[in-house]
N, C-alpha and C positions, 0 to 999 in steps of 0.2 A: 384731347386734354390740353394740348400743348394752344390751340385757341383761347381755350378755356381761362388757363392762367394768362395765356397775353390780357384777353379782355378785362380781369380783376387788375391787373398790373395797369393800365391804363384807365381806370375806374377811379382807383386809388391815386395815381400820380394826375389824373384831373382834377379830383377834392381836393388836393393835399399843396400840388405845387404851383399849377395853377392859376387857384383863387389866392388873388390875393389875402393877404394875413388879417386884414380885416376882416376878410369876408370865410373865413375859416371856421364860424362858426354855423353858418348857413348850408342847408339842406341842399341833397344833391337827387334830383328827379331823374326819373330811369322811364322814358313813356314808350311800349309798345302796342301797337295795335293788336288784336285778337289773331289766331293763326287760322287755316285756311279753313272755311266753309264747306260741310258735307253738301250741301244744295248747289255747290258749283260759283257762290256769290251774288254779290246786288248785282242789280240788273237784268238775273239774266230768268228764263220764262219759269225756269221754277223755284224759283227764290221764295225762301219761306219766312217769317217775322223773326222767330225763332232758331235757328237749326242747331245743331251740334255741330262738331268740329269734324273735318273727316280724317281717315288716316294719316295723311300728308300732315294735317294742321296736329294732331296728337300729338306723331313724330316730333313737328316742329316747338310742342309746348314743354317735351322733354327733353328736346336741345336747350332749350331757352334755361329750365331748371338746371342744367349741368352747369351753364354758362353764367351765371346769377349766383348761384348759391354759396357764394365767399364772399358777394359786393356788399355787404353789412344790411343787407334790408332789414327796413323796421317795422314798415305797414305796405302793404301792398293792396291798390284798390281797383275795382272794375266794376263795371256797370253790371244792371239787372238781365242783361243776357248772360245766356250758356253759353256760349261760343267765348264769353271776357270771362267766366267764371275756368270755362275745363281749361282756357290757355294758363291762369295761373295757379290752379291746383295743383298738380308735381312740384312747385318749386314753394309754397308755399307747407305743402307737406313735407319738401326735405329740409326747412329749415325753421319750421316749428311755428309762424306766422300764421293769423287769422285774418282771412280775406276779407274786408268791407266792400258793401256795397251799395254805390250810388246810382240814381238816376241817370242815364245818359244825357239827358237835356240840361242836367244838374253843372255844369261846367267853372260857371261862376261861382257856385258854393263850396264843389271840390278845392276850387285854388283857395277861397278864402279857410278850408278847414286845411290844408297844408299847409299856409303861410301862419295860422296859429296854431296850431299842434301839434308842427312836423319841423320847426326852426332848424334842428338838428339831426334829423333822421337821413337817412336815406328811404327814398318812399319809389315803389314801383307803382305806375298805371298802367292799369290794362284796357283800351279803349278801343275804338272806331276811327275810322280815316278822315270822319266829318267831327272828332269830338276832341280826340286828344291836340288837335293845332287851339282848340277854344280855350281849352285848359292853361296851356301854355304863354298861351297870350295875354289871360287873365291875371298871369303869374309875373306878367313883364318880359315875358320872352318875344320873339320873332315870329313874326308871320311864318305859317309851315302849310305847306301841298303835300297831303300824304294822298297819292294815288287810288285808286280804289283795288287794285291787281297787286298792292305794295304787300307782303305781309313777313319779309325777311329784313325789315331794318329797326335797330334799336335806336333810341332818339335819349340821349344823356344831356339834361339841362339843369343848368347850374344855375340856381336864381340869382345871386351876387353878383354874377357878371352878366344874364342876361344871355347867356351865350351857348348855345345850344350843337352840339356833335352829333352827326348819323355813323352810326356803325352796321355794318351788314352781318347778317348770322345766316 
């Protein structure tokens, strides 16, 4: 627990003190990739289009909810896979949010419906290794390499400044 609140304590002291005071009014993006793969992941000989999440990745979608569930979320989105859906179900049932979902090839329209919708919110994505760097990019942020093996780092970007944080969970 004591993770728990560092990470809202640095969530909040990023929105808050951070961004500059002009930029205090602008949205604060939260993008993890989906957690771990019952099929073992891409690449490898029985990777399947679809899978579920396997135990490891559940675990990990119910760390992610303990650790999320104070940062003010407002919308939280994921693509048309289960594996982006079951990562954010626990956290989106402890704090009363209805999950939208997008197209993963959709990347471009994601940013332009967060940069009109989401001005002020705190918004969590829940994407893919090859989707959530498009989003962000489209957003004004940085080039990002999310690994394909990566599925324990949370990616906090902050549109006003363009300036993007990795945290490890």
């Amino acid at each position: 627990m004591k993770t728990c609140a560092r990470f809202v304590s640095f969530v909040f002291f990023v929105s808050f003190v951070v961004v500059p005071a002009v930029a205090s009014a602008q949205k604060l993006v939260i993008a993890v990739r989906h957690a771990e793969r019952a099929d073992g992941g891409s690449g490898t000989s029985m990777s399947q289009t679809d899978p579920l999440l396997s135990a490891e990745g559940e675990a990990r979608a119910k760390r992610l909810a303990s650790m999320l569930a104070d940062a003010g979320i407002t919308a939280i989105y994921v693509t048309e896979y289960k594996r982006t859906q079951d990562t954010a179900k626990p956290l989106a049932q402890k704090i009363g949010v209805e999950v939208r979902s997008r197209k993963a090839q959709d990347s471009a329209g994601l940013a332009a419906t967060l940069k009109a919708e989401h001005v002020k919110d705190v918004v969590l994505i829940i994407g893919h290794s090859n989707t959530l760097p498009n989003v962000i990019k489209a957003m004004g942020g940085p080039e990002l390499t999310i690994p394909d093996a990566e599925y324990d780092t949370i990616y906090i970007f902050v549109p006003a400044t363009g300036t993007v944080t990795k945290i490890r969970y």
